[in-house]
BANU-359035 format. One record per residue (C-alpha): residue number from 1; residue in three letters; x, y, z. Coordinates in pm, whole numbers. Each point is the difference from the previous one (the first is absolute). Layout:
N
{NUM 'ALA' {X Y Z}}
...
***
This chain:
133
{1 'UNK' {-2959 -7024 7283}}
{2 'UNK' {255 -281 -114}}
{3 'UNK' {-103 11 -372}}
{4 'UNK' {33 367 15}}
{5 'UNK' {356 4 103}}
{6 'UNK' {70 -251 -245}}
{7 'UNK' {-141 155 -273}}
{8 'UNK' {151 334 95}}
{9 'UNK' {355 -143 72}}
{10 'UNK' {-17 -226 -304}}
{11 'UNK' {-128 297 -249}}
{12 'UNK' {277 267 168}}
{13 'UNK' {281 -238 -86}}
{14 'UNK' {-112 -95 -338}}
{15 'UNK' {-89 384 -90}}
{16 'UNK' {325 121 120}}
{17 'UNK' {231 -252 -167}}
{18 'UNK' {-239 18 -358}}
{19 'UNK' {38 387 45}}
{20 'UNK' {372 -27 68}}
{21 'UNK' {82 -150 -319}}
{22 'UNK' {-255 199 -200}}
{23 'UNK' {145 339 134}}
{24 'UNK' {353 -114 86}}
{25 'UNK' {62 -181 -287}}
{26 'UNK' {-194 -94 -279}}
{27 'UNK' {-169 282 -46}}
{28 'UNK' {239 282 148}}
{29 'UNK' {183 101 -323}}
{30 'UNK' {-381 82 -129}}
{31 'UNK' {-106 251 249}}
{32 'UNK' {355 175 -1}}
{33 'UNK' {-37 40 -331}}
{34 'UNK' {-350 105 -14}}
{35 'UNK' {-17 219 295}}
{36 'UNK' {369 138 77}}
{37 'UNK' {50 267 245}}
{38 'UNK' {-331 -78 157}}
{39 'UNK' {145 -337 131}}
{40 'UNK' {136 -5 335}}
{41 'UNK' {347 -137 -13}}
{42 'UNK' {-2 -187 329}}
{43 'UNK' {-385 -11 62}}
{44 'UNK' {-140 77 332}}
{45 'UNK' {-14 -346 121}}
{46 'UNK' {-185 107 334}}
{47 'UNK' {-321 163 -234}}
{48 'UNK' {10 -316 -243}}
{49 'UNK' {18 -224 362}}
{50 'UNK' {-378 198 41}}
{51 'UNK' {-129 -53 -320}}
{52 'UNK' {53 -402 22}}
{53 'UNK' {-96 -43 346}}
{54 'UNK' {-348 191 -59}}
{55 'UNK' {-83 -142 -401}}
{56 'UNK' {86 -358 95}}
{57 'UNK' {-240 31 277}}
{58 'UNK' {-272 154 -254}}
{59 'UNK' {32 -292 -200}}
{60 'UNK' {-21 -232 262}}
{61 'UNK' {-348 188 135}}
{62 'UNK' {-127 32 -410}}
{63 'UNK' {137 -297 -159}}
{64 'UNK' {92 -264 242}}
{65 'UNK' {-265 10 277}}
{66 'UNK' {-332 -11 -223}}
{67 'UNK' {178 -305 -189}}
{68 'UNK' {35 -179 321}}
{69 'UNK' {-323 63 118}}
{70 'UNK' {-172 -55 -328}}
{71 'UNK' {209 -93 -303}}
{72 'UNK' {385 -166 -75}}
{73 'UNK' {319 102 -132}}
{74 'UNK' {-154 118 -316}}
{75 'UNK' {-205 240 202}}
{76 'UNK' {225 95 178}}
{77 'UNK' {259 72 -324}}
{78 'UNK' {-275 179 -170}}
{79 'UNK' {-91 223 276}}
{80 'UNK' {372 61 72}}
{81 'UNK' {63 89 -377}}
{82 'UNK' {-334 242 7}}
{83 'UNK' {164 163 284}}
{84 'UNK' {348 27 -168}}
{85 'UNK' {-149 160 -331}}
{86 'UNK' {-206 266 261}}
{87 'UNK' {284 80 226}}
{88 'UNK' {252 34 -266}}
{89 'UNK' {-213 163 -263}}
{90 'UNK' {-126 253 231}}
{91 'UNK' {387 86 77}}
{92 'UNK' {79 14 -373}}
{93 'UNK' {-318 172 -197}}
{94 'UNK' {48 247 364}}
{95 'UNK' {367 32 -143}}
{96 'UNK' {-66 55 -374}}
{97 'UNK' {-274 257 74}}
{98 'UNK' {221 185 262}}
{99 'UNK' {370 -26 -96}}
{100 'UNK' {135 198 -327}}
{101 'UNK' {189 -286 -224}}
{102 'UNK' {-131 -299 218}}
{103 'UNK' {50 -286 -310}}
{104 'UNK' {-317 -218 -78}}
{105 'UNK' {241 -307 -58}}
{106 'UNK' {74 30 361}}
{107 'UNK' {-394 -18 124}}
{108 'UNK' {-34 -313 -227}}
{109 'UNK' {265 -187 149}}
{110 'UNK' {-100 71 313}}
{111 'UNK' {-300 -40 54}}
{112 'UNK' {14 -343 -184}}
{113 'UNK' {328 -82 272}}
{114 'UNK' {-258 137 249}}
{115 'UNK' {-283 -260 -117}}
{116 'UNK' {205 -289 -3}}
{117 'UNK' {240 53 304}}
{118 'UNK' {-360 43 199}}
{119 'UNK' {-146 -294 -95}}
{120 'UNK' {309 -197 61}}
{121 'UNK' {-1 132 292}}
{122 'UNK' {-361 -25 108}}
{123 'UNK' {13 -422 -127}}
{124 'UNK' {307 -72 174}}
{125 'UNK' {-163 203 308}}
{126 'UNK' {-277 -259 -37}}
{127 'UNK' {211 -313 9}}
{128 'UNK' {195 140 285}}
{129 'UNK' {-350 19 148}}
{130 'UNK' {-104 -330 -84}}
{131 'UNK' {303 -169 83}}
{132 'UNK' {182 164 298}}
{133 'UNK' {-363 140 149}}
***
């Protein structure tokens, strides 16, 4: 149970200060501009709050637990980044088929910030594992 905490707590703190920057900062200008009014201007911290607490434990269950039972960090990455590009691309092609004006440029970037924040997440889940477990 000790490597699962770890690998939970570890991954939640890395995924919400990666996703803090991307959002908050270097990325912010780039979704105001590309999606406007539909923006929520100040977000609804409490729904976001649900959203990290339940993906960061899906990666820890898809990405981080086979990897320790079976693999390393490179597992572990890789199975966190497949994850990323499924949970975020299901969001955005869901998006551009449903939502009048949804841009394309916005699906690209995120589902590749999707991939990559995931598998950061999922290998730093691992070493959390490995080395506080």
């Amino acid at each position: 149970m000790k490597p699962v905490l770890a690998a939970y707590g570890g991954g939640l703190l890395l995924f919400l200060a990666l996703d803090y920057l991307w959002l908050g900062h270097l990325a912010r200008d780039f979704y105001a501009r590309q999606l406007g009014d539909l923006l929520r201007d100040p977000p609804q911290l409490g729904i976001a709050a649900l959203f990290y607490l339940a993906y960061v434990a899906g990666i820890v269950f898809f990405a981080v637990l086979p990897a320790l039972r079976e693999g390393g960090v490179w597992q572990a990455a890789l199975y966190g980044a497949l994850l990323g590009l499924l949970a975020y691309g299901t969001y955005d092609i869901t998006n551009l088929a449903t939502i009048r004006g949804w841009p394309w440029t916005v699906s690209l970037v995120d589902m590749a910030w999707g991939t990559a924040v995931s598998a950061t997440t999922a290998a730093a889940g691992y070493l959390a594992a490995r080395w506080l477990g």
